[in-house]
C-alpha distance (Angstrom), angle and dihedral (degrees) to the residues before:
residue distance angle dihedral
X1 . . .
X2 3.81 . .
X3 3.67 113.6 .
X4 3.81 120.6 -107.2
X5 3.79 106.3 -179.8
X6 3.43 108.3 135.2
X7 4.11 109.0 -105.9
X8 4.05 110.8 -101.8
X9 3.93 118.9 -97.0
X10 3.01 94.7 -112.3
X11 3.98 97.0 66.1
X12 3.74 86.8 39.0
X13 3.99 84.5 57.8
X14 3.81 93.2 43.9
X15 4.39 88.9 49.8
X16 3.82 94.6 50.2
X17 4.09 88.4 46.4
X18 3.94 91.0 49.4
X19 3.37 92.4 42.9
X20 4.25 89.5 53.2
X21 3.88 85.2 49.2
X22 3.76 90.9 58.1
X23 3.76 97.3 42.6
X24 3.94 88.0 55.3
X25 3.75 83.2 52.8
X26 4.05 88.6 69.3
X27 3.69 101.0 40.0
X28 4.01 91.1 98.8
X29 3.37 93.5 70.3
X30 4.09 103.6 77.4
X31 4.08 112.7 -119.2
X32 3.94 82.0 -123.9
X33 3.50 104.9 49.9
X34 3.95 126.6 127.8
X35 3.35 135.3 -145.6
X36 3.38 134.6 -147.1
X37 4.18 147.0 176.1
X38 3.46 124.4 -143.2
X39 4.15 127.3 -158.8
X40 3.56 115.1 -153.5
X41 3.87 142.7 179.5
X42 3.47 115.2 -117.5
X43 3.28 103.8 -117.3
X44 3.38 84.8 68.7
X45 3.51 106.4 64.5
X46 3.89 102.4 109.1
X47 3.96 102.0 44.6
X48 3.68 90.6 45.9
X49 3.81 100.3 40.9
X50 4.46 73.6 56.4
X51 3.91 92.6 42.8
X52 3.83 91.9 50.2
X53 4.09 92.6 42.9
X54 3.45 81.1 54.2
X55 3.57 103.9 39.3
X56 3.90 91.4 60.2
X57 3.57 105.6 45.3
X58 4.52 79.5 58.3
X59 3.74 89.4 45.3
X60 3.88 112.4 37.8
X61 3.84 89.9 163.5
X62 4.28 84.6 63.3
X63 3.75 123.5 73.8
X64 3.70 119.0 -169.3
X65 3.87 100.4 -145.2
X66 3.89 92.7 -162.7
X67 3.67 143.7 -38.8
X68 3.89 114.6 -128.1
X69 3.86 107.3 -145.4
X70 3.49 116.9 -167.4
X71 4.35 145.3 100.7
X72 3.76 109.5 -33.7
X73 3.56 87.8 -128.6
X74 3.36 95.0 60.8
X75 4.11 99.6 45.8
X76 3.63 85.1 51.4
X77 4.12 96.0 54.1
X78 4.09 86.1 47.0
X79 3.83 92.8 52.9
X80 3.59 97.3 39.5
X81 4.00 85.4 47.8
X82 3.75 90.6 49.3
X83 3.92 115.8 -76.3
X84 3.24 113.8 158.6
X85 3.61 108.9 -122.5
X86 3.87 137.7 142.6
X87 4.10 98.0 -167.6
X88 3.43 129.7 43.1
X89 3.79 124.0 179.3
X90 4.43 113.4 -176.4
X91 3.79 129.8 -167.2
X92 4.02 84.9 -131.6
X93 3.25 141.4 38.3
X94 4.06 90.3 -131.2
X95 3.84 88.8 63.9
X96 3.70 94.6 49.0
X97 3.73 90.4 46.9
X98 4.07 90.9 57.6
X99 3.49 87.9 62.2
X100 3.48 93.9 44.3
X101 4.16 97.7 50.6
X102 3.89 78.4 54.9
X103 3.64 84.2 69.6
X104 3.46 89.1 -122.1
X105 4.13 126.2 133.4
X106 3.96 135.0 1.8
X107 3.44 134.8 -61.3
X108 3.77 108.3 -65.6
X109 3.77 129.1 -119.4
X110 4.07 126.8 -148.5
X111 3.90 98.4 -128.2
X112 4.37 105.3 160.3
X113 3.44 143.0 4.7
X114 4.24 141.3 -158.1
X115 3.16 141.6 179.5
X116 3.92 141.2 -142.5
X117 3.89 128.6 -85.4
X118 3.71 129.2 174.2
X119 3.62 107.4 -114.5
X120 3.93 118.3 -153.2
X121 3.58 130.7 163.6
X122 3.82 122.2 -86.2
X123 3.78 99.8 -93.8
X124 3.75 91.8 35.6
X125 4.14 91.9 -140.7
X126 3.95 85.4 -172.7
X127 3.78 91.1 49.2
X128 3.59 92.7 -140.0
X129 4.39 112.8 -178.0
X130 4.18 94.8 161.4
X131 3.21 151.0 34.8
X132 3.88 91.0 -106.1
X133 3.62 90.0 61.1
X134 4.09 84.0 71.0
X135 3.55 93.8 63.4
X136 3.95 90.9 71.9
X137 3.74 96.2 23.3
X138 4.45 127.1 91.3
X139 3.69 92.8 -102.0
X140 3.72 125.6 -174.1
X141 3.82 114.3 -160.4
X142 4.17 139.2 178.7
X143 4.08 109.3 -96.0
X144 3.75 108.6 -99.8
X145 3.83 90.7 -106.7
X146 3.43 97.3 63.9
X147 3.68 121.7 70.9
X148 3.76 110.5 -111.8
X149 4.07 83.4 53.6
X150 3.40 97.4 47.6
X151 4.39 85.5 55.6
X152 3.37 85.6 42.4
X153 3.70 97.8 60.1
X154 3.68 88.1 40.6
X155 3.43 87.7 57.9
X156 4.03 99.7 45.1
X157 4.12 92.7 47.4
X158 4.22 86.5 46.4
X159 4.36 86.2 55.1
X160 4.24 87.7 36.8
X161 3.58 85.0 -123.3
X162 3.82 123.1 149.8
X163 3.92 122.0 -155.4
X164 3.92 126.6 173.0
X165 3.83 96.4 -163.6
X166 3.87 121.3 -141.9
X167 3.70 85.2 -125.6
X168 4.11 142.2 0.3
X169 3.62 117.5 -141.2
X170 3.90 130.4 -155.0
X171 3.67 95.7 -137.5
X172 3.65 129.6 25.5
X173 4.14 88.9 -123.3
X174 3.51 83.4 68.4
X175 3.93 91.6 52.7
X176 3.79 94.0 48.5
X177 4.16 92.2 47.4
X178 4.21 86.1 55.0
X179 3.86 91.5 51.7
X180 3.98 94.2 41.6
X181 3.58 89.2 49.2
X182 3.76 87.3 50.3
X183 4.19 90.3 -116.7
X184 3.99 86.7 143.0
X185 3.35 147.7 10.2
X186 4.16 100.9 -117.6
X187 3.17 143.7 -0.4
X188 4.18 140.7 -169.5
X189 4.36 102.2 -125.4
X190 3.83 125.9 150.6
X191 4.06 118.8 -90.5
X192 3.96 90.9 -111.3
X193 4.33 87.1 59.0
X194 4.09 94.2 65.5
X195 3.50 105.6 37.2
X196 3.87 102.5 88.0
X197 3.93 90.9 26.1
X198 4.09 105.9 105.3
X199 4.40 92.5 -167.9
X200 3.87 88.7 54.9
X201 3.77 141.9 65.5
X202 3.86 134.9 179.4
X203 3.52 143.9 -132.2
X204 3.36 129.0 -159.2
X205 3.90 113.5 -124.5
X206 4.15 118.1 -142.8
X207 3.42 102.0 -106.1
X208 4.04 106.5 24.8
X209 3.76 90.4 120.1
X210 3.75 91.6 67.1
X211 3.78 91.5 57.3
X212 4.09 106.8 57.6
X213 3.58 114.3 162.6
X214 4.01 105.1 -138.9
X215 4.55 105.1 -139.5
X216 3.90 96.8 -147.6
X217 4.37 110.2 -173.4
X218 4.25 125.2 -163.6
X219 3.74 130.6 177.0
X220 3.94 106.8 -121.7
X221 3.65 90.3 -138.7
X222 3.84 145.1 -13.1
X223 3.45 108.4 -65.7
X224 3.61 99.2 137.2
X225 3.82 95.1 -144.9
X226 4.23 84.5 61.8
X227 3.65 83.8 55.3
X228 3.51 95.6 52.6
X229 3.50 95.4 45.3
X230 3.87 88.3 50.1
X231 3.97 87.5 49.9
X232 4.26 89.1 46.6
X233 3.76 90.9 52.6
X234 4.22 92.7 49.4
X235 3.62 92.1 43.6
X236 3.55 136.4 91.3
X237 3.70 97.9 -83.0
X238 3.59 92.8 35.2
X239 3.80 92.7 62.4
X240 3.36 97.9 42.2
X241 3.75 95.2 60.4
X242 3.76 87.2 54.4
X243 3.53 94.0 45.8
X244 3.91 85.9 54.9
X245 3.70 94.1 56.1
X246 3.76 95.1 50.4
X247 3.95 99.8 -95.0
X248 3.86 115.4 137.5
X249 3.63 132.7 -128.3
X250 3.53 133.9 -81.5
X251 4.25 118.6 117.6
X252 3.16 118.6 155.4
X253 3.50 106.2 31.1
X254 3.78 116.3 137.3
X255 4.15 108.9 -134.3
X256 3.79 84.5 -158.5
């Protein structure tokens, strides 16, 4: 028979205490405070890791649970399938758009830009100057479906040059990582991708200024702390990061 005395006072005493001790634990975290998830192209990944330092230390009563780097492609198939997620900033406008025909998020604002560069590695062993030099070249490239291969495409067919890459990538980290692990001689990456990488260098391809990829960003819903992240990274300070890791301009731009 299971035993039913009632548990000594002492034990009761030591519970309640433990359970004050654990209580006190939590009381960093403000009553009031919101959180929030962020989706975010790769290319990305060093201004916003910056924006969302910054972003925090402004808004104590705002905690960014995560950012989700990766292809845009991909962040928009795990919303659209259900992520839960209350920002989302693409590489294209097509990506964003996906999410949006799912009749999912706000209207969408134009808030950066950037461009393609061919990426070698430092001593260039294949001596590559153009984009005709990737024709003959082991070239790693973005998959078509994500944005920075869709540009880079665009770009190719605009020069009438034809490459079969060694490999296509679903993010253009992973394209960088292959060239700075000397995986292949060249590869088509945005500007903002080589600046801080020490293995790499870029070249600037004739034409790349015709093929700007447009970085719209919407809240998914109405949690007011997405908003004001949304407003943080349109704003003054917001651009300015950007601006300091290469990104061009563009806030405030409705992608109706």
């Amino acid at each position: 028979m299971r035993n039913t005395r009632p548990l000594p006072v002492r034990i009761l005493v030591t519970g309640a205490m433990a359970a004050l001790a654990l209580s006190g634990c939590s009381s960093d975290k403000p009553a009031d405070q919101q959180t929030i998830t962020v989706s975010a192209a790769a290319s990305l990944h060093d201004a916003f890791d910056q924006i969302a330092k910054e972003f925090q230390a402004e808004h104590p009563d705002v905690k960014i649970a995560g950012i989700n780097y990766d292809g845009s492609s991909t962040l928009a198939t795990q919303i659209v399938e259900g992520a839960d997620v209350d920002v989302f900033a693409s590489a294209d406008e097509n990506n964003m758009d996906t999410v949006s025909k799912a009749g999912i998020g706000n209207k969408a604002t134009i808030f950066t830009s950037n461009t393609l560069v061919i990426a070698v590695p430092k001593d260039n062993p294949a001596n590559i100057t153009s984009l005709e030099d990737l024709a003959d070249a082991d070239t790693v490239l973005c998959a078509s479906k994500v944005p920075c291969g869709h540009a880079s495409q665009q770009l190719l067919k605009n020069a009438g040059v034809k490459v079969t890459p060694v490999s296509e990538e679903q993010n253009v980290t992973a394209v960088v990582q292959k060239l700075a692990a000397g995986e292949a001689d060249a590869g088509l990456v945005y500007a903002t991708d080589v600046i801080d990488e020490p293995d790499l260098k870029s070249i600037v391809p004739e034409g790349s200024a015709k093929v700007v990829n447009k970085y719209p960003i919407a809240t998914l819903d109405d949690n007011p702390a997405a908003g004001e992240f949304l407003d943080f990274v349109t704003g003054e300070r917001g651009q300015k990061i950007l601006s300091e890791y290469g990104f061009g301009t563009g806030a405030a731009q409705g992608n109706g």
